[in-house]
DODOTI-188933 format. One record per residue (C-alpha): residue number from 1; residue in one letter; y, z, x. Coordinates in Angstrom, 1 decimal, always signed. Layout:
% DODOTI-188933
n = NUM res = A north = Y up = Z east = X
...
% end
This chain:
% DODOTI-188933
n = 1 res = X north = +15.9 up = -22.7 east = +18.1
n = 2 res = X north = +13.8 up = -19.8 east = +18.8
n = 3 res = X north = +13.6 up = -16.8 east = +17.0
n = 4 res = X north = +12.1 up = -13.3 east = +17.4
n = 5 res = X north = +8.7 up = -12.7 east = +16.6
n = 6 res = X north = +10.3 up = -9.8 east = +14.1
n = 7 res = X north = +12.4 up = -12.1 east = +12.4
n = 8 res = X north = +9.4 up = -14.6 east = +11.8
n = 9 res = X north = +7.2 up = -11.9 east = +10.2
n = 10 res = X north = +10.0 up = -11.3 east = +7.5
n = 11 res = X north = +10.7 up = -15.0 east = +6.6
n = 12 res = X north = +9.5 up = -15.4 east = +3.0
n = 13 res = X north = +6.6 up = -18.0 east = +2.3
n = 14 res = X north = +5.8 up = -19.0 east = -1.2
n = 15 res = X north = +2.7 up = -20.4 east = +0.6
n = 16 res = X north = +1.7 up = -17.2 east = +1.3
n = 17 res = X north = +2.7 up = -15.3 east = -1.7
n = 18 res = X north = +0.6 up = -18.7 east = -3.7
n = 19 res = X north = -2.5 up = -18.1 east = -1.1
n = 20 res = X north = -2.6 up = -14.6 east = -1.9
n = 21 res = X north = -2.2 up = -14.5 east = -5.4
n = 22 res = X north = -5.2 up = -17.0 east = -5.5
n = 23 res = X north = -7.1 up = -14.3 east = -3.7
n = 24 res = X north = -5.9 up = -11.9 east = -6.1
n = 25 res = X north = -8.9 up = -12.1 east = -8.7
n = 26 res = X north = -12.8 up = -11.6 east = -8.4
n = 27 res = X north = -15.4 up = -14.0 east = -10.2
n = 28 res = X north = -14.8 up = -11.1 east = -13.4
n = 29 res = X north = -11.2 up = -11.3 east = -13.4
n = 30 res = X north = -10.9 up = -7.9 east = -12.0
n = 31 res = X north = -7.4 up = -6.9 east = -9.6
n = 32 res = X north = -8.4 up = -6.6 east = -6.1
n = 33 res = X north = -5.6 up = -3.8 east = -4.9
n = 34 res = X north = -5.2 up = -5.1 east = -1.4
n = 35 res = X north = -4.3 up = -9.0 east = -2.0
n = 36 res = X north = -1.9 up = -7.2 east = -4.7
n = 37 res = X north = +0.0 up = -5.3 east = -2.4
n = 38 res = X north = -0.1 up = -8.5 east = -0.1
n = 39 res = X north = +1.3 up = -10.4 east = -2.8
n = 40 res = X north = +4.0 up = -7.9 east = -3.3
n = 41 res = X north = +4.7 up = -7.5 east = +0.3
n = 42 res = X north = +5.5 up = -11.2 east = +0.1
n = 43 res = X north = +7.8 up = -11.0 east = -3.0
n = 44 res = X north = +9.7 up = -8.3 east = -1.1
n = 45 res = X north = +10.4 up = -10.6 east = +1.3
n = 46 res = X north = +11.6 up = -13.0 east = -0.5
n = 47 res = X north = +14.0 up = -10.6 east = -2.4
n = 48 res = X north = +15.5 up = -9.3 east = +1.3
n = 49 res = X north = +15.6 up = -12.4 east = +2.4
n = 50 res = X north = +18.3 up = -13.1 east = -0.2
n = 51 res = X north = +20.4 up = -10.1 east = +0.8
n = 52 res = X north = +21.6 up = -6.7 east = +0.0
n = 53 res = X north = +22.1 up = -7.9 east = -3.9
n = 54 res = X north = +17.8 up = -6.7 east = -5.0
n = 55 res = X north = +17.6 up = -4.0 east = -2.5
n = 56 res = X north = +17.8 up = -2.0 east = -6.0
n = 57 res = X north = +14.6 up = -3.4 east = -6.4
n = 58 res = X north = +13.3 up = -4.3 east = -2.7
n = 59 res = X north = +13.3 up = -0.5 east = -1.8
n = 60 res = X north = +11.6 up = +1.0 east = -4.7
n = 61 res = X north = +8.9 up = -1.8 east = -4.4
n = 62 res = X north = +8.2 up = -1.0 east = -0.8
n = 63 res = X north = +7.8 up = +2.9 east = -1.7
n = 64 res = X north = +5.4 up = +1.9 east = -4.4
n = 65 res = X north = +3.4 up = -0.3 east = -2.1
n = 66 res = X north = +3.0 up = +2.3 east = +0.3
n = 67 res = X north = +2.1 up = +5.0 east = -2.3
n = 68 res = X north = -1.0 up = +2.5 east = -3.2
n = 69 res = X north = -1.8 up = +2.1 east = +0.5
n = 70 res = X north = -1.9 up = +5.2 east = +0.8
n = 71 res = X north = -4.8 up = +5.3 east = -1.9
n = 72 res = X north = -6.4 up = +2.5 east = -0.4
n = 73 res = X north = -6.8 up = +4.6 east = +2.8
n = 74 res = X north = -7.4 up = +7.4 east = +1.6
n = 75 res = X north = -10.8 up = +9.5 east = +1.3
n = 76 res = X north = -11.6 up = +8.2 east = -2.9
n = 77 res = X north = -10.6 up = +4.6 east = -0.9
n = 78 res = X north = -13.8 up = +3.1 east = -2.9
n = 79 res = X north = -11.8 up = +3.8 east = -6.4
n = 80 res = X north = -8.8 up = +2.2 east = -5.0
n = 81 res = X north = -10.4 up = -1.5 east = -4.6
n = 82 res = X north = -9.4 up = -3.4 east = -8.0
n = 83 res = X north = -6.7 up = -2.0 east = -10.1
n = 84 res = X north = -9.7 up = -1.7 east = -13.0
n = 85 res = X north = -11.6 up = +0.7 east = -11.0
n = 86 res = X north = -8.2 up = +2.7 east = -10.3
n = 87 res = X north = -7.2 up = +3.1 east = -13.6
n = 88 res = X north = -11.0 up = +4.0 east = -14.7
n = 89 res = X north = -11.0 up = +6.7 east = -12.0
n = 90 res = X north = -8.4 up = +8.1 east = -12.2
n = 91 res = X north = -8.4 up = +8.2 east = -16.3
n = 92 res = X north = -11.4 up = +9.9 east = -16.3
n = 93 res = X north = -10.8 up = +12.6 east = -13.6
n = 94 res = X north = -7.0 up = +13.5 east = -15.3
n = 95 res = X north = -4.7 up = +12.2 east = -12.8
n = 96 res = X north = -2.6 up = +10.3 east = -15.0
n = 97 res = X north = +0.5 up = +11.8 east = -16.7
n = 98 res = X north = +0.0 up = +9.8 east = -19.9
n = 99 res = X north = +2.4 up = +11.3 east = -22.4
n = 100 res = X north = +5.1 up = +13.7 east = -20.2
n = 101 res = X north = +5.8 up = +14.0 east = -17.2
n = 102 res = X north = +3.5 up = +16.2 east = -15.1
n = 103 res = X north = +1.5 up = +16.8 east = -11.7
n = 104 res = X north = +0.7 up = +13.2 east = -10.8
n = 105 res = X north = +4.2 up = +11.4 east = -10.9
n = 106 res = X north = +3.0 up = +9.2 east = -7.9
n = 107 res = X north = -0.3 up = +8.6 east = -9.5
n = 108 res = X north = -1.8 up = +5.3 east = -9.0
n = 109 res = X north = -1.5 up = +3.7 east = -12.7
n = 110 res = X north = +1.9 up = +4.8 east = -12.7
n = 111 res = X north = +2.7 up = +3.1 east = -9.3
n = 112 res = X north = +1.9 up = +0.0 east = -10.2
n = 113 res = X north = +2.9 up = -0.2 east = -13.8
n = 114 res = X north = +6.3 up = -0.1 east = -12.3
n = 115 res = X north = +5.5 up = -2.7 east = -9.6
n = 116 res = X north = +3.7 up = -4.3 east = -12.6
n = 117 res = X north = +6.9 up = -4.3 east = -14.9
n = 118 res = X north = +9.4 up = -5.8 east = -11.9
n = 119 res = X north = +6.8 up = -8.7 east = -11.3
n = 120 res = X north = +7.1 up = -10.0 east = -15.2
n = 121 res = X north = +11.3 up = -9.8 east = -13.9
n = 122 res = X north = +10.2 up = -12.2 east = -11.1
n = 123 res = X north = +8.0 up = -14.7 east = -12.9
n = 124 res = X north = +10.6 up = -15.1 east = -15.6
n = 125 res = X north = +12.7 up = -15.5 east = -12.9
n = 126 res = X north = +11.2 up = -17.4 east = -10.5
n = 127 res = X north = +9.8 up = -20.0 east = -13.5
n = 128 res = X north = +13.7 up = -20.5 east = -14.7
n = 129 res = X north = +14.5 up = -21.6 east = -11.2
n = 130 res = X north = +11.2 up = -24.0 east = -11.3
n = 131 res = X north = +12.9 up = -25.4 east = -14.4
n = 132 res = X north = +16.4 up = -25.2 east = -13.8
n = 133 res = X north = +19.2 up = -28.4 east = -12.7
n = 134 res = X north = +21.2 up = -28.4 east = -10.1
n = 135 res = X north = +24.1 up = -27.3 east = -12.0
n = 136 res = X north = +22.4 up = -24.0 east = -13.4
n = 137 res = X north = +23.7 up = -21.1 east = -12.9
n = 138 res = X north = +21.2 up = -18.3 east = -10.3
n = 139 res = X north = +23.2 up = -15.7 east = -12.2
n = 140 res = X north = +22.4 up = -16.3 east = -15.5
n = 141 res = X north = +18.8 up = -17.0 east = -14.9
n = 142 res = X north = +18.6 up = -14.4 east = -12.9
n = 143 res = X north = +19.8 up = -12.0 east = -15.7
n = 144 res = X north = +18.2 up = -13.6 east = -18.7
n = 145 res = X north = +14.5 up = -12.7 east = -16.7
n = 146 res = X north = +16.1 up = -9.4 east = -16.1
n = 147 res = X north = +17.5 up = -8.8 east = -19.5
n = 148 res = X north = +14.2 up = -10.0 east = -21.1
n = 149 res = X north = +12.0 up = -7.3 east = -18.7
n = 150 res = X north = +12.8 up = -4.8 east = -16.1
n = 151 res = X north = +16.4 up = -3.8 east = -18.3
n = 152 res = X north = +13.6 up = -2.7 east = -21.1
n = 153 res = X north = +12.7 up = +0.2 east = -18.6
n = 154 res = X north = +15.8 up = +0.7 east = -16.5
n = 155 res = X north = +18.7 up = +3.4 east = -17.8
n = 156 res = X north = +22.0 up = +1.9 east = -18.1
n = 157 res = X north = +23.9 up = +2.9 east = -15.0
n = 158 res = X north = +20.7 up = +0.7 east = -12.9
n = 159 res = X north = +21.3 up = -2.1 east = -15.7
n = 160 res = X north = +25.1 up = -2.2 east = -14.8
n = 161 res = X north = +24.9 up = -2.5 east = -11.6
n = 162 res = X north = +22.4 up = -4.9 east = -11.7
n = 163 res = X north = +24.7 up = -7.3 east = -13.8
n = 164 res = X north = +27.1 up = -7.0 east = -11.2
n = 165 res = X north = +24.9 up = -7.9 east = -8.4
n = 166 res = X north = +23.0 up = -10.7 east = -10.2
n = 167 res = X north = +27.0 up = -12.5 east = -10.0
n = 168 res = X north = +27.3 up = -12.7 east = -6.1
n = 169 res = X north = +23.2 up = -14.5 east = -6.6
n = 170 res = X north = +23.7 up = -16.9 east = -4.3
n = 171 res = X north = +23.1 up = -20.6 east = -5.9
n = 172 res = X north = +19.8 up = -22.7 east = -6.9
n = 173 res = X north = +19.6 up = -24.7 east = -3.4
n = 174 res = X north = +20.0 up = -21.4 east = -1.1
n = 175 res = X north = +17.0 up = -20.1 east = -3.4
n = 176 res = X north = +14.9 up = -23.0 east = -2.5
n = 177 res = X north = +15.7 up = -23.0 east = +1.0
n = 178 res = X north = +14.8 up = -19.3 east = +1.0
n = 179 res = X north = +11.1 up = -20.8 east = +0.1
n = 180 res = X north = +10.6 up = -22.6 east = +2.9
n = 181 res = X north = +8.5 up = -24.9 east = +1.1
n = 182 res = X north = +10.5 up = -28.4 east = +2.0
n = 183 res = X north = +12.8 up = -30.6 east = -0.3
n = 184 res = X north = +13.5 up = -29.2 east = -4.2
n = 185 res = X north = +11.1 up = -31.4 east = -5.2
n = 186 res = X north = +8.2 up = -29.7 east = -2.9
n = 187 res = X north = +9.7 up = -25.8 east = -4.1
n = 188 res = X north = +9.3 up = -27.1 east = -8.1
n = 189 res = X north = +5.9 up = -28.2 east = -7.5
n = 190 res = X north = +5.1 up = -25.2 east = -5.4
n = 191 res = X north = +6.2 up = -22.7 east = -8.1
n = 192 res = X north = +4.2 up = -24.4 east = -10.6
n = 193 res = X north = +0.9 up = -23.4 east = -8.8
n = 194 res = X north = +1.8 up = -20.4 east = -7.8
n = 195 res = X north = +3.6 up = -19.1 east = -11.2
n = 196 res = X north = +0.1 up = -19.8 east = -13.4
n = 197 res = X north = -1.6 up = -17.6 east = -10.8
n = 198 res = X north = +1.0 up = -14.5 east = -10.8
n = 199 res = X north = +1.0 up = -14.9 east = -14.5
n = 200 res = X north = -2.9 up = -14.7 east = -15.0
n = 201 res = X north = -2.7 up = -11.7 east = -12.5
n = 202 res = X north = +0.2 up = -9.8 east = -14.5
n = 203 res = X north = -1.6 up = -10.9 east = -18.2
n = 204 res = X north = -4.7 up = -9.6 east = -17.3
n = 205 res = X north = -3.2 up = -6.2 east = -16.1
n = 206 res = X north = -1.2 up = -5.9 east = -18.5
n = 207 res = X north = -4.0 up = -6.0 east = -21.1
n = 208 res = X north = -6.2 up = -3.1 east = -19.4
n = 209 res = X north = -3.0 up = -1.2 east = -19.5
n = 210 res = X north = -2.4 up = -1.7 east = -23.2
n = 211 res = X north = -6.2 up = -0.8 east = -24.0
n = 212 res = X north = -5.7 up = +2.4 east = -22.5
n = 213 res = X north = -2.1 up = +2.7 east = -23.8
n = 214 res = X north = -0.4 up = +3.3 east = -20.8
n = 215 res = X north = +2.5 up = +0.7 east = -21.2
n = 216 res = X north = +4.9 up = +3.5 east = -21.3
n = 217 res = X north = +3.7 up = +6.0 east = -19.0
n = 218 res = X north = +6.5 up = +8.4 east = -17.7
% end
């Protein structure tokens, strides 16, 4: 059967997401920005291809994508091209609210620790599901990850209706179809070289963050 170009470029790959994530570090373990986004682009994918039920997450992650392109594009573009020489930049030029909220709420260390915080949500996520049987319930992985990172940082109207929407999940074997990766087996091995790779890239930024304590920014 044929499909539209348009509905080809949105079909998730965890190949693709994997490929870019490998591409994601330099030889010093530094962030490069643009495979990031890339990454992210791909993870947004994957949560739309699963329906309406993330779009709570989906849409915010596509407005904070595009507030980093926008960097990346834009005239300091050279201080945009690893998230270490972002957050060094604009730490030392004052365009970071660190302790209230200010004149920078779109800055770029801000941007991305959100992006940042929902892509712990994912792994956990995505590494239960590696893990999980055939009986195991989507839902209740779905909202351990969630409880155990993203609910930290959301108020509790989002958390609510994010517990309601992680019930209608749809179950484990739509999720690995969704991969289009092959049988289970294939989609388990799969996410276990792509997870170490997402999880080197979220340790190491979450490390710069906490040296400059910006964990909590507003």
């Amino acid at each position: 059967m044929q499909t539209m170009a348009g509905s080809e470029d949105q079909k998730f790959s965890l190949q693709e997401v994997l490929d870019t994530f490998k591409l994601c570090l330099s030889e010093n373990k530094e962030v490069y920005l643009e495979q990031y986004v890339a990454g992210w682009r791909g993870l947004v994918k994957f949560l739309n291809s699963l329906g309406s039920v993330f779009g709570f997450i989906s849409k915010d992650a596509v407005s904070k994508i595009q507030i980093l392109v926008n960097y990346m594009n834009g005239e300091n573009a050279s201080h945009y091209a690893t998230v270490q020489s972002m957050v060094k930049y604009e730490l030392d030029n004052n365009l970071v609210d660190v302790n209230k909220k200010g004149s920078h709420p779109e800055s770029g260390c801000r941007t991305l620790l959100r992006l940042h915080r929902a892509l712990r949500w994912l792994e956990l996520f995505l590494d239960r599901l590696r893990t999980s049987t055939e009986d195991s319930k989507t839902s209740a992985l779905c909202a351990e990850a969630y409880n155990e990172s993203l609910a930290q940082h959301h108020p509790w109207m989002i958390r609510k209706a994010a517990g309601m929407a992680f019930l209608v999940l749809p179950g484990r074997q739509t999720f690995f179809e969704v991969m289009n990766v092959g049988p289970p087996e294939q989609v388990v091995a799969k996410l276990g070289e792509a997870l170490p790779l997402i999880s080197e890239v979220y340790q190491i930024t979450e490390d710069l963050y906490a040296q400059h304590n910006m964990l909590d920014l507003p």
